[in-house]
PQR file with spaces between the fields and no chain letter, atoms N, CA, C, O and H, PARSE charges and radii, in Angstrom:
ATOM       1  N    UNK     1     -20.509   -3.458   -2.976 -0.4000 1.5000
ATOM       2  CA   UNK     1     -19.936   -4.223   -1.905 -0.0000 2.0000
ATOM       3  C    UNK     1     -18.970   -5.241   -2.492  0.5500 1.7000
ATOM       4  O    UNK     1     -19.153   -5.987   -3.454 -0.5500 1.4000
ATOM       5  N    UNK     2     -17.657   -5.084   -1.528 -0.4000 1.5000
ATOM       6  CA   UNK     2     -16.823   -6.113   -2.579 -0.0000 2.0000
ATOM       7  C    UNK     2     -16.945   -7.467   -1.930  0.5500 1.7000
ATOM       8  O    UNK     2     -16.873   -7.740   -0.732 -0.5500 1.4000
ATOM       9  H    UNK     2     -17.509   -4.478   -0.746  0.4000 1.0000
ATOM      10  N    UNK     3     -17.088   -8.039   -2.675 -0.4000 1.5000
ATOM      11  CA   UNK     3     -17.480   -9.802   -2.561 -0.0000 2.0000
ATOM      12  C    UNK     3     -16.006  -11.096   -3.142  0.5500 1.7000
ATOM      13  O    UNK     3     -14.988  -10.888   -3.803 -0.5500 1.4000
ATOM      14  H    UNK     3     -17.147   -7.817   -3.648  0.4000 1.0000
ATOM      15  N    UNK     4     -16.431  -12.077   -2.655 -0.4000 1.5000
ATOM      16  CA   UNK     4     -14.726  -13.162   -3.297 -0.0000 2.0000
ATOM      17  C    UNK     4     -16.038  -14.244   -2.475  0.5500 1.7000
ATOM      18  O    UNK     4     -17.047  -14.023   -1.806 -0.5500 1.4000
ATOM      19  H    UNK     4     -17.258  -12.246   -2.118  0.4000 1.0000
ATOM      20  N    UNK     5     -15.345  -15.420   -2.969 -0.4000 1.5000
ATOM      21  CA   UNK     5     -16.366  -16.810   -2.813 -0.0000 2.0000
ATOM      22  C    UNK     5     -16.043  -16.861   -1.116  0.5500 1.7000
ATOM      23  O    UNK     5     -16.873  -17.594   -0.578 -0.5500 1.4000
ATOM      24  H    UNK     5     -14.524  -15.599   -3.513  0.4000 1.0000
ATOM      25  N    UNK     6     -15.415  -16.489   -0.486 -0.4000 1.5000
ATOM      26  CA   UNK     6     -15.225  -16.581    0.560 -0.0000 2.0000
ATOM      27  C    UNK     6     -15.405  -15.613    1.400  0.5500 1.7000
ATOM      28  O    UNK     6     -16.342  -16.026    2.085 -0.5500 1.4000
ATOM      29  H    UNK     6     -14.741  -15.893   -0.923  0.4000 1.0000
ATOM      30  N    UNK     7     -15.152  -14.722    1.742 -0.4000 1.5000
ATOM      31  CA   UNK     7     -15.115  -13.520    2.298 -0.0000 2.0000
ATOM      32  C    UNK     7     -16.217  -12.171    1.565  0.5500 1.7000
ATOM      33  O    UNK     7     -16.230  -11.722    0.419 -0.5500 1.4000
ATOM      34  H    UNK     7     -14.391  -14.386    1.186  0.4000 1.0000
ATOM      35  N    UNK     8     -17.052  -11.819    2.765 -0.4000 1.5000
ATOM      36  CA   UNK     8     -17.621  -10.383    2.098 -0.0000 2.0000
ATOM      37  C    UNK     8     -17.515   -9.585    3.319  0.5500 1.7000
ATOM      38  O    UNK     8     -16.957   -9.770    4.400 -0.5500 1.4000
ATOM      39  H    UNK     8     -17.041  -12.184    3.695  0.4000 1.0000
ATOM      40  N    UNK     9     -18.382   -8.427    2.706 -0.4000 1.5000
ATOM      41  CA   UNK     9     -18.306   -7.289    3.806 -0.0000 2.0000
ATOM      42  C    UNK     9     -19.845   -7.458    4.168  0.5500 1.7000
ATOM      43  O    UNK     9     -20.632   -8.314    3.763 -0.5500 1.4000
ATOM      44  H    UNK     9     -18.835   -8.277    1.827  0.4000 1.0000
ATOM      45  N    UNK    10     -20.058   -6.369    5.069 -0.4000 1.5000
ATOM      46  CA   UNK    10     -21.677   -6.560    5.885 -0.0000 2.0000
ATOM      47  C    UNK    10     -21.623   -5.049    6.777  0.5500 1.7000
ATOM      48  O    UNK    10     -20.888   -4.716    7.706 -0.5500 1.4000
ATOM      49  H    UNK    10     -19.420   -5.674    5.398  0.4000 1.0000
ATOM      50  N    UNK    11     -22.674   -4.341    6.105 -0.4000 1.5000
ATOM      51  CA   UNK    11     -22.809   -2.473    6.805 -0.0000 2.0000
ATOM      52  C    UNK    11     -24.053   -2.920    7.859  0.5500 1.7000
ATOM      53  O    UNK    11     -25.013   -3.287    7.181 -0.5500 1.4000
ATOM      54  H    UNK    11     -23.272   -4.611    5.351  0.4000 1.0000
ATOM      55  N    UNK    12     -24.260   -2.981    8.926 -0.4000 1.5000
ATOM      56  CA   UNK    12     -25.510   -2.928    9.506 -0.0000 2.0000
ATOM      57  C    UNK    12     -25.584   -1.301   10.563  0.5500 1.7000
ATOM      58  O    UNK    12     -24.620   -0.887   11.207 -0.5500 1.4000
ATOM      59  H    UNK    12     -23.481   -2.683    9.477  0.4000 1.0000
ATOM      60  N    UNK    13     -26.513   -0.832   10.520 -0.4000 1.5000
ATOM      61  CA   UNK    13     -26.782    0.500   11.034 -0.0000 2.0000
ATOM      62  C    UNK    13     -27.174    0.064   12.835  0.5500 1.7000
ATOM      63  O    UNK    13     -28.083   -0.750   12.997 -0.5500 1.4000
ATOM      64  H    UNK    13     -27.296   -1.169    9.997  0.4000 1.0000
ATOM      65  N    UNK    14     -26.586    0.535   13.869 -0.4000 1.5000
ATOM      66  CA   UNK    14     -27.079    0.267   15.481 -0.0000 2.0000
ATOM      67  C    UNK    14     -27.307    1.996   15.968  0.5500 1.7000
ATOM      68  O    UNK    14     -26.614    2.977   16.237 -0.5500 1.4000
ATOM      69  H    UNK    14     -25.848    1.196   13.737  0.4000 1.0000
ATOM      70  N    UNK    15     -28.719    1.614   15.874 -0.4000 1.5000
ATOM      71  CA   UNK    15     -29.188    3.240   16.708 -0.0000 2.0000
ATOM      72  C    UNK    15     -28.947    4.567   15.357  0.5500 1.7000
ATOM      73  O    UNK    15     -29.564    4.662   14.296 -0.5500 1.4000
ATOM      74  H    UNK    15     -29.281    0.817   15.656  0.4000 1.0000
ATOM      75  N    UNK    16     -27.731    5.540   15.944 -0.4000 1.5000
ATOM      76  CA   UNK    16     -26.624    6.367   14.609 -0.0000 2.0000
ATOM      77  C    UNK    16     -25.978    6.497   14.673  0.5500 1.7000
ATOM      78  O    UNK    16     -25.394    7.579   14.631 -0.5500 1.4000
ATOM      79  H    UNK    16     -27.230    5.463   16.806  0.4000 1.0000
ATOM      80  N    UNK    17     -25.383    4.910   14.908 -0.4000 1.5000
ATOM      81  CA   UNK    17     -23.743    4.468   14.080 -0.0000 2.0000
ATOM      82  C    UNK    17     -24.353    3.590   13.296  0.5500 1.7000
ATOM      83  O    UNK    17     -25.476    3.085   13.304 -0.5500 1.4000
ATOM      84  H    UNK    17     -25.858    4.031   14.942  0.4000 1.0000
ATOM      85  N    UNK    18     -23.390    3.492   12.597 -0.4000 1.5000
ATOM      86  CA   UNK    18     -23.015    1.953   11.685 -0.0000 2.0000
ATOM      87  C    UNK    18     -21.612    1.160   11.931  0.5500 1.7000
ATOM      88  O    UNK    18     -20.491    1.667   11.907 -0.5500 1.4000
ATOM      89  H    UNK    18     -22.478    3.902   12.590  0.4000 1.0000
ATOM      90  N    UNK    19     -21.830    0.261   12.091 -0.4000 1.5000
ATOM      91  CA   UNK    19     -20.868   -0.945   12.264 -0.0000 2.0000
ATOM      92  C    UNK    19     -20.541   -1.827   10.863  0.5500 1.7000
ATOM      93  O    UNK    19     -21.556   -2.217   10.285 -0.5500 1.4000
ATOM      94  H    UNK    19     -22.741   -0.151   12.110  0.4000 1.0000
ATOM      95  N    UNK    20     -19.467   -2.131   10.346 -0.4000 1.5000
ATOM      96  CA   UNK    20     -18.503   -2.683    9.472 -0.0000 2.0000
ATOM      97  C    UNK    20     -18.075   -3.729    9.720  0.5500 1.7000
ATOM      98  O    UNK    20     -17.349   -3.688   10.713 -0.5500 1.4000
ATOM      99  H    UNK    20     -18.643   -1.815   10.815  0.4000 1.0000
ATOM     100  N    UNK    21     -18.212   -5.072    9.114 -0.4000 1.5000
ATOM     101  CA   UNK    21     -17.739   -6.261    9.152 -0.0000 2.0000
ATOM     102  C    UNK    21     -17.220   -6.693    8.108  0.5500 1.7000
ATOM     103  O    UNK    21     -17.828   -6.400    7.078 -0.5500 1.4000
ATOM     104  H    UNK    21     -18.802   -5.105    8.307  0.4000 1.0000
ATOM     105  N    UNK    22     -16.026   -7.472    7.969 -0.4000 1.5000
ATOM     106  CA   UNK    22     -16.086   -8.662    6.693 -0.0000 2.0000
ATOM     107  C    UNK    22     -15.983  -10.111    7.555  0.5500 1.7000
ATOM     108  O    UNK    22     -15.316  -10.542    8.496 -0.5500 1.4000
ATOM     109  H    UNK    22     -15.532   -7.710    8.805  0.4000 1.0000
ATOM     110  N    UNK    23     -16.985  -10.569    6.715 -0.4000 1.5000
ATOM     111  CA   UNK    23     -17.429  -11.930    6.776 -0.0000 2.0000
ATOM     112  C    UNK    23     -16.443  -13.448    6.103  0.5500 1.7000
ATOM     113  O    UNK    23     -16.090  -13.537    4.927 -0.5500 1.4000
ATOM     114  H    UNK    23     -17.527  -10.218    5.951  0.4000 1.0000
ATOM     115  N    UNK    24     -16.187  -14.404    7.081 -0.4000 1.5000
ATOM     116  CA   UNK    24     -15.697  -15.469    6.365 -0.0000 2.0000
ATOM     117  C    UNK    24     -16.677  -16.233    6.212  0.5500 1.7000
ATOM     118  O    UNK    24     -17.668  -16.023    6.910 -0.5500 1.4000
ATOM     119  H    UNK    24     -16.474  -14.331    8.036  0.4000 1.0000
ATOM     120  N    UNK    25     -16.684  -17.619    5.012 -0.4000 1.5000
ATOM     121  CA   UNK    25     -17.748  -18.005    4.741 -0.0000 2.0000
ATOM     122  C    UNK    25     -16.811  -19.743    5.648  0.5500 1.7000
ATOM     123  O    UNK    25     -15.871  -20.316    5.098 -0.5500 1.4000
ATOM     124  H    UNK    25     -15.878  -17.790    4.445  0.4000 1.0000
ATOM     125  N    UNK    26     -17.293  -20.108    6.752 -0.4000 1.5000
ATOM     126  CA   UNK    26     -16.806  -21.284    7.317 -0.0000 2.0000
ATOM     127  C    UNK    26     -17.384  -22.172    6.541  0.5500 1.7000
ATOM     128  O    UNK    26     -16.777  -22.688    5.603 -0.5500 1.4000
ATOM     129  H    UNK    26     -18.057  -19.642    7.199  0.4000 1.0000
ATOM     130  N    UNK    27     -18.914  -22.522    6.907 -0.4000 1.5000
ATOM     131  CA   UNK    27     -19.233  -23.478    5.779 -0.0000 2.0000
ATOM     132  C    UNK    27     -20.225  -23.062    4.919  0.5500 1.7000
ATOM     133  O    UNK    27     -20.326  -21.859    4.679 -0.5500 1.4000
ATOM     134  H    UNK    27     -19.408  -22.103    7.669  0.4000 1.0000
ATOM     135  N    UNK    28     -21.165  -24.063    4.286 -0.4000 1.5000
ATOM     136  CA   UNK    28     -22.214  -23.414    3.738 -0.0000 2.0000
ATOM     137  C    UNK    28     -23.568  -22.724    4.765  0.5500 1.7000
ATOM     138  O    UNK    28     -24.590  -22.118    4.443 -0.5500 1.4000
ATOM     139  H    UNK    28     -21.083  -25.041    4.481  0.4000 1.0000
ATOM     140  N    UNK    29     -23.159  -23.033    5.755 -0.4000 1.5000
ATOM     141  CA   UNK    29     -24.559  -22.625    6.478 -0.0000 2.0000
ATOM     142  C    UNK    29     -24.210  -21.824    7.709  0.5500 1.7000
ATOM     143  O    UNK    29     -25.002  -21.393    8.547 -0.5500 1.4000
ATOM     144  H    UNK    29     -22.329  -23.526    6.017  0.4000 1.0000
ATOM     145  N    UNK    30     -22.282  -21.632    7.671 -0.4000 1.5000
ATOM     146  CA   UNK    30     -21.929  -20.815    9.243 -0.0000 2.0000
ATOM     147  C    UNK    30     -21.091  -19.691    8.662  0.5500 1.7000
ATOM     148  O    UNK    30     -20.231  -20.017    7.843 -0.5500 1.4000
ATOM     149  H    UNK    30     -21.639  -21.982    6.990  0.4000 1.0000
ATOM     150  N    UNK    31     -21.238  -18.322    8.999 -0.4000 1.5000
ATOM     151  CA   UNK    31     -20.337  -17.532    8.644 -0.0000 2.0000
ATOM     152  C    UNK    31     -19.636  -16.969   10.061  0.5500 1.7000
ATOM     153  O    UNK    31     -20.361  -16.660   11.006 -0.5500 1.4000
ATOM     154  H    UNK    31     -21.937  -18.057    9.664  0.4000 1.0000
ATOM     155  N    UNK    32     -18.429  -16.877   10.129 -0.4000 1.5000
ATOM     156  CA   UNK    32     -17.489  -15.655   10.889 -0.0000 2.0000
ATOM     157  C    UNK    32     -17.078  -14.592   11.001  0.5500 1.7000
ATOM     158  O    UNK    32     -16.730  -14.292    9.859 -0.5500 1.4000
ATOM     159  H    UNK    32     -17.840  -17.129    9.361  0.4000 1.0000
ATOM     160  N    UNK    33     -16.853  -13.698   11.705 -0.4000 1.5000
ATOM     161  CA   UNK    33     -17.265  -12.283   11.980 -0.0000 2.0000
ATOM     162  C    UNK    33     -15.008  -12.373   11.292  0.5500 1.7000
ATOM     163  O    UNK    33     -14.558  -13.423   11.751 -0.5500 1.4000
ATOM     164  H    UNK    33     -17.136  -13.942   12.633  0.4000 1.0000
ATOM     165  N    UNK    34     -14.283  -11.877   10.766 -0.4000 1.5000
ATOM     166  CA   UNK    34     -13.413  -12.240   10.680 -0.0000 2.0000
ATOM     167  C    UNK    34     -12.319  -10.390   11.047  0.5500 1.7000
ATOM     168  O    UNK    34     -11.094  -10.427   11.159 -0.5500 1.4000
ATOM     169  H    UNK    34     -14.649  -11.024   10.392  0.4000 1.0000
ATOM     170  N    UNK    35     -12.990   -9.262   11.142 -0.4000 1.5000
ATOM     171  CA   UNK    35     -12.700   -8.371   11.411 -0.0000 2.0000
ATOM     172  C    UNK    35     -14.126   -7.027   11.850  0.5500 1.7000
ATOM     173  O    UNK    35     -15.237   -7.119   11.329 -0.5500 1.4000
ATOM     174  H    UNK    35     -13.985   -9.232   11.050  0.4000 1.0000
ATOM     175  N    UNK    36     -13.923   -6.385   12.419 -0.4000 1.5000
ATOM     176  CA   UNK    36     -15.206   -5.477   12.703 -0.0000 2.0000
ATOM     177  C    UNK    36     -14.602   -4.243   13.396  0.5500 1.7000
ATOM     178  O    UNK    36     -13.704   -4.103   14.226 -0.5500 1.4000
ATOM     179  H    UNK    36     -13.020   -6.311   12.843  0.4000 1.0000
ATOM     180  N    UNK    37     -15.418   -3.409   12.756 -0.4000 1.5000
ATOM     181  CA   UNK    37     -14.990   -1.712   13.606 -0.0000 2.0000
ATOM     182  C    UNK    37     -16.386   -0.963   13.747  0.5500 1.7000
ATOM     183  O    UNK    37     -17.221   -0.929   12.842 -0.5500 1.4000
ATOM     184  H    UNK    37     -16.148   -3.523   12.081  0.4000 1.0000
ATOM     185  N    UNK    38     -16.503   -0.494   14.728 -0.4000 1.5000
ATOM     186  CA   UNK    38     -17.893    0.161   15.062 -0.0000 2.0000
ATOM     187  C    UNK    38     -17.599    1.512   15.174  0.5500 1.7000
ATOM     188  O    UNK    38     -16.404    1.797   15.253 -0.5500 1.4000
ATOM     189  H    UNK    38     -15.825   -0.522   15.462  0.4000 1.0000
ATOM     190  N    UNK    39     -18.620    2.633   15.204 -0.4000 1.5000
ATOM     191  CA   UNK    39     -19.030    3.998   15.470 -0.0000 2.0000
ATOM     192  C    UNK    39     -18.704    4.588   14.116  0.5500 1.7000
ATOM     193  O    UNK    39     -17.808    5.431   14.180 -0.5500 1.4000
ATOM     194  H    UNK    39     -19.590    2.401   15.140  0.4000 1.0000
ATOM     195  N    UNK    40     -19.047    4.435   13.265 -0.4000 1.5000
ATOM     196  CA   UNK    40     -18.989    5.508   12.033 -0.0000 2.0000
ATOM     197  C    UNK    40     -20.125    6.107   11.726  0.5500 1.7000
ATOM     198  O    UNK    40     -21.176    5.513   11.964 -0.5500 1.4000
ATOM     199  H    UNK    40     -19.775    3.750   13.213  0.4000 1.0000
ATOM     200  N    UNK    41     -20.143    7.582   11.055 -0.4000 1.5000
ATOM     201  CA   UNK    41     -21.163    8.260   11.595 -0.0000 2.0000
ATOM     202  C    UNK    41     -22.220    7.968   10.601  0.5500 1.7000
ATOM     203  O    UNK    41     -23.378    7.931   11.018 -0.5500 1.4000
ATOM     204  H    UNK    41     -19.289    8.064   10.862  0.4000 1.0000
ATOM     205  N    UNK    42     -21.932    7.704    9.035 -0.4000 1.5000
ATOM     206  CA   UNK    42     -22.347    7.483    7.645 -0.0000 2.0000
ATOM     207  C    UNK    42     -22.625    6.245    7.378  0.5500 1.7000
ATOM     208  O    UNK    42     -22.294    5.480    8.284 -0.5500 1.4000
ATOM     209  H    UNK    42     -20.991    7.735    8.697  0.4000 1.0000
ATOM     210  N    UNK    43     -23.307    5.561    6.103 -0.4000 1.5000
ATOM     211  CA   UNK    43     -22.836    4.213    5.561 -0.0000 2.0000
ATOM     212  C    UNK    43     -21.542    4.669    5.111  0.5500 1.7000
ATOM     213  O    UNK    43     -20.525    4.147    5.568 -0.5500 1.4000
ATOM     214  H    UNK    43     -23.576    6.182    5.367  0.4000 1.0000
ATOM     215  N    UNK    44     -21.494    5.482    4.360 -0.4000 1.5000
ATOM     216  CA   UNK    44     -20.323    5.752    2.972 -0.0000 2.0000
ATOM     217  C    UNK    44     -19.413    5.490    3.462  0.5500 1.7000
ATOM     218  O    UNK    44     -18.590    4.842    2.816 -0.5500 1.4000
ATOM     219  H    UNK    44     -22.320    5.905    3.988  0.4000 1.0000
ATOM     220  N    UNK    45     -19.078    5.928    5.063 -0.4000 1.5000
ATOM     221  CA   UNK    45     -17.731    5.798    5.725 -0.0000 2.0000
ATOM     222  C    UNK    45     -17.117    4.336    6.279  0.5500 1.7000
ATOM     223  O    UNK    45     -15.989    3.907    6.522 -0.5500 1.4000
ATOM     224  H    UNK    45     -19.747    6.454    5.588  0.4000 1.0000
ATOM     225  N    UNK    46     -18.654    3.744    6.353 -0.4000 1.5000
ATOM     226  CA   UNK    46     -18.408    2.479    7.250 -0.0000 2.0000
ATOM     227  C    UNK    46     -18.217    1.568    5.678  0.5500 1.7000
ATOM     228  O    UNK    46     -17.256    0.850    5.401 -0.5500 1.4000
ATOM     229  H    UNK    46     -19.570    4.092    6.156  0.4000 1.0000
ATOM     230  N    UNK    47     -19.163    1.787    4.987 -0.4000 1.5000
ATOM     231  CA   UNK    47     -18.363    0.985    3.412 -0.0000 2.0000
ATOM     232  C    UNK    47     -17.146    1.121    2.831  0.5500 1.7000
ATOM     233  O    UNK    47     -16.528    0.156    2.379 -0.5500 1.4000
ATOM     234  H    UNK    47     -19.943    2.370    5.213  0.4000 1.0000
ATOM     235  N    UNK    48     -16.686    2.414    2.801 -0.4000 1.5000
ATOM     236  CA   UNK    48     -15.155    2.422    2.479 -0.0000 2.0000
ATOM     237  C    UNK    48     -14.208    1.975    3.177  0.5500 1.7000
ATOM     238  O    UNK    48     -13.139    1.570    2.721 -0.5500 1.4000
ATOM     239  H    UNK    48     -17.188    3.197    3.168  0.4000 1.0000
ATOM     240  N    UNK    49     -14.636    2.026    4.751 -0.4000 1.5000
ATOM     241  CA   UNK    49     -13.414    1.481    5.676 -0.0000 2.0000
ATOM     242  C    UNK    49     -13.677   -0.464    5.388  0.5500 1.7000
ATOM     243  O    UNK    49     -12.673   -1.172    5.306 -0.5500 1.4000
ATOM     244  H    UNK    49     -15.505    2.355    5.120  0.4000 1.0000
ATOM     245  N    UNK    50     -15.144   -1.114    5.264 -0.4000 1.5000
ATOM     246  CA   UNK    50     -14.895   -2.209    4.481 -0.0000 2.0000
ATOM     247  C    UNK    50     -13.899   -2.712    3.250  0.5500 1.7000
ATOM     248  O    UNK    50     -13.188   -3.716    3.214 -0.5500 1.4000
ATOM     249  H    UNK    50     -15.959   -0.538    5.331  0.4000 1.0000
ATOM     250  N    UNK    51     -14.084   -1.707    2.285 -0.4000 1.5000
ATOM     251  CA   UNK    51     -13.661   -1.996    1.016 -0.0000 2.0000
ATOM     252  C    UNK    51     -12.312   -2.200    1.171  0.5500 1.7000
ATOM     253  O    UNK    51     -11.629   -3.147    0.780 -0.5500 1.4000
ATOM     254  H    UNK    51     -14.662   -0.891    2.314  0.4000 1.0000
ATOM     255  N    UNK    52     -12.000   -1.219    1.779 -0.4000 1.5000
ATOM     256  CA   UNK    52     -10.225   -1.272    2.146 -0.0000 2.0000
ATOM     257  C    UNK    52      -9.560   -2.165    2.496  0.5500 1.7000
ATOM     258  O    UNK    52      -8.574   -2.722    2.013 -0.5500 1.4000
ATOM     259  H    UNK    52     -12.555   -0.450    2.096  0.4000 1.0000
ATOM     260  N    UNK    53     -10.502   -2.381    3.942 -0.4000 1.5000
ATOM     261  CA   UNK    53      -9.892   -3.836    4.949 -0.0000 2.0000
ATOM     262  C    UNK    53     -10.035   -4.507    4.456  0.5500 1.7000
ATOM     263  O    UNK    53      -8.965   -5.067    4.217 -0.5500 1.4000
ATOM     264  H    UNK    53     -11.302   -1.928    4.334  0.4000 1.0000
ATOM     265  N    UNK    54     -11.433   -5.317    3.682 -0.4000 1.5000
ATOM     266  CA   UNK    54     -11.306   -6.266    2.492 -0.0000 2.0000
ATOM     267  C    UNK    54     -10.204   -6.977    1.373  0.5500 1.7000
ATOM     268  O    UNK    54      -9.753   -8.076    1.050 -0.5500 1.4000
ATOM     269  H    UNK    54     -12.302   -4.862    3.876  0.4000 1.0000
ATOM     270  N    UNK    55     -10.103   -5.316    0.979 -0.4000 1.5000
ATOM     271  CA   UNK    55      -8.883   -5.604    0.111 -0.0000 2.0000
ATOM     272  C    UNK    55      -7.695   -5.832    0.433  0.5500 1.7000
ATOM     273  O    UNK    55      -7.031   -6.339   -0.471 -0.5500 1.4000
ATOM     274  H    UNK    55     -10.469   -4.423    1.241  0.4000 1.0000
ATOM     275  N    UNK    56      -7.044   -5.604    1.617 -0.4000 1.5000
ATOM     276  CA   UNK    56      -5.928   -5.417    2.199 -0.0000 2.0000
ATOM     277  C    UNK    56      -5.866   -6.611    2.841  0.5500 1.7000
ATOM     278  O    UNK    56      -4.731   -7.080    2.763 -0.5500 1.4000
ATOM     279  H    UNK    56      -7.583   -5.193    2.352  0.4000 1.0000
ATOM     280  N    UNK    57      -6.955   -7.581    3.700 -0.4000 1.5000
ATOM     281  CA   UNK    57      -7.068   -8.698    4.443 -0.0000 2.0000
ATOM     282  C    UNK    57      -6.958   -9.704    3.434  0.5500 1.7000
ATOM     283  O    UNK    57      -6.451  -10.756    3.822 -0.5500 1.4000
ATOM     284  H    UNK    57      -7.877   -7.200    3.763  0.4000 1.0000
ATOM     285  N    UNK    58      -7.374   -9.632    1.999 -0.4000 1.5000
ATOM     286  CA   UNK    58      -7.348  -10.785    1.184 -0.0000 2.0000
ATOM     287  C    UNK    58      -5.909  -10.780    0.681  0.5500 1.7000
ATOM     288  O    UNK    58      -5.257  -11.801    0.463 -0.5500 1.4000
ATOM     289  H    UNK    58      -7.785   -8.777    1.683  0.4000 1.0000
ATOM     290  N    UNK    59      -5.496   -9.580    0.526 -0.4000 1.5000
ATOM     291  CA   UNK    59      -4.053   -9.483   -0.186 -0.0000 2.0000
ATOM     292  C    UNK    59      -2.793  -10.019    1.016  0.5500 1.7000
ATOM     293  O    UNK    59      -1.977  -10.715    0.411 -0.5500 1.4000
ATOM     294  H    UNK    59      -6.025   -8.751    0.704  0.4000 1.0000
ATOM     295  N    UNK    60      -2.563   -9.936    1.955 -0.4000 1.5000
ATOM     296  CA   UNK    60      -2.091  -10.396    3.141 -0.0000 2.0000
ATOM     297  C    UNK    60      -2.481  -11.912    2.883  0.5500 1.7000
ATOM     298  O    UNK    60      -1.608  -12.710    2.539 -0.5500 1.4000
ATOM     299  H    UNK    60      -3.226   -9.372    2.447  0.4000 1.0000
ATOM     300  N    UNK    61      -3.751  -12.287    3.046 -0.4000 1.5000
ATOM     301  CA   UNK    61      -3.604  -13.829    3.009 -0.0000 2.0000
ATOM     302  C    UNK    61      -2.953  -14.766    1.637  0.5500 1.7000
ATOM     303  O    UNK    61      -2.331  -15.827    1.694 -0.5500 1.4000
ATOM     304  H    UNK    61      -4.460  -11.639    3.325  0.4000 1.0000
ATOM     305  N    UNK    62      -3.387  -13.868    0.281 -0.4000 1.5000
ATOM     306  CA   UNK    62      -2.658  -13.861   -0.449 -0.0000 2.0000
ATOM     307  C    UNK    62      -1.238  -14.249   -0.637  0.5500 1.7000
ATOM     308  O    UNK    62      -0.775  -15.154   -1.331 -0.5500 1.4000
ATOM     309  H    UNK    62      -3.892  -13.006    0.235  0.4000 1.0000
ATOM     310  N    UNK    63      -0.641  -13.382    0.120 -0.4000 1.5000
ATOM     311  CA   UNK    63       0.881  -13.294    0.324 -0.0000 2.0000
ATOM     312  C    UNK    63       1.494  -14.075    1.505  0.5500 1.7000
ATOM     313  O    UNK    63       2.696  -14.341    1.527 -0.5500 1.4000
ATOM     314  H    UNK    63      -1.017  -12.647    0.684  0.4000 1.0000
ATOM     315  N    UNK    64       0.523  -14.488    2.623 -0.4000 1.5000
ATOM     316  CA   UNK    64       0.921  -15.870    3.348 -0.0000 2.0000
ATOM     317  C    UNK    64       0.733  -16.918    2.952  0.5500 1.7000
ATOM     318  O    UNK    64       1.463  -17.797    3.412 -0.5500 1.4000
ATOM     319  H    UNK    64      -0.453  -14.272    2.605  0.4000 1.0000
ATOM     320  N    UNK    65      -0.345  -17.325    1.904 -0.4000 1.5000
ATOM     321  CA   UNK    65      -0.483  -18.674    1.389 -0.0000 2.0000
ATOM     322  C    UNK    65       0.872  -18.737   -0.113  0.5500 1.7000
ATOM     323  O    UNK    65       1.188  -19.795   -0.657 -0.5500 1.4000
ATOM     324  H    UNK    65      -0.938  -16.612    1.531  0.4000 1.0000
ATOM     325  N    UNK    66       1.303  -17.721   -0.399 -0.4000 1.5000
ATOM     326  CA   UNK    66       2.252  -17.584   -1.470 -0.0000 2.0000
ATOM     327  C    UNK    66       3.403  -18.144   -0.789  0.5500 1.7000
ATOM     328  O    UNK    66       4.031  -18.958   -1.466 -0.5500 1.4000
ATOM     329  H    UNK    66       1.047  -16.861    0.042  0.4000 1.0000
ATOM     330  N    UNK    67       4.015  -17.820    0.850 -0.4000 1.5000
ATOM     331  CA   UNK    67       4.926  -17.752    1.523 -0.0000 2.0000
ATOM     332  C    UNK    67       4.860  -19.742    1.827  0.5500 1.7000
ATOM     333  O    UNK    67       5.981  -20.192    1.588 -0.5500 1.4000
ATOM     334  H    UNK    67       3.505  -17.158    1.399  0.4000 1.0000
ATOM     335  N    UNK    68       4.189  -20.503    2.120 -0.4000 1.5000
ATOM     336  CA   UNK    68       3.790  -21.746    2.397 -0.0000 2.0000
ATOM     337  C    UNK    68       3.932  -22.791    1.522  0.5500 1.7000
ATOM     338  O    UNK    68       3.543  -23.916    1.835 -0.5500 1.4000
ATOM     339  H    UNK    68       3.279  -20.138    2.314  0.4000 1.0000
């Protein structure tokens, strides 16, 4: 699971789907749902579509805080 001090991902299984989140870390004790996609049929599928968005959502903010 890819992880950063701020942001992770989160697989939770509902019924047989699984649902995909990455997580912002607001403070130490509140987290935010910061993107989510539901109905995948696998973990494997719902983790890779994490890993991706992960990577792609940090690199974007990346490149707006570069722009500032």
């Amino acid at each position: 699971m890819a992880t950063s001090k701020k942001f992770t991902s989160k697989i939770t299984q509902d019924n047989d789907t699984w649902t995909a989140q990455i997580l912002r870390r607001k403070t130490a004790r509140e987290t935010l749902v910061s993107k989510s996609q539901d109905g995948f049929t696998t973990e494997a599928a719902a983790n890779e579509w994490a890993e991706t968005e992960l990577k792609s959502y940090l690199q974007s903010l990346n490149e707006r805080n570069k722009r500032r």
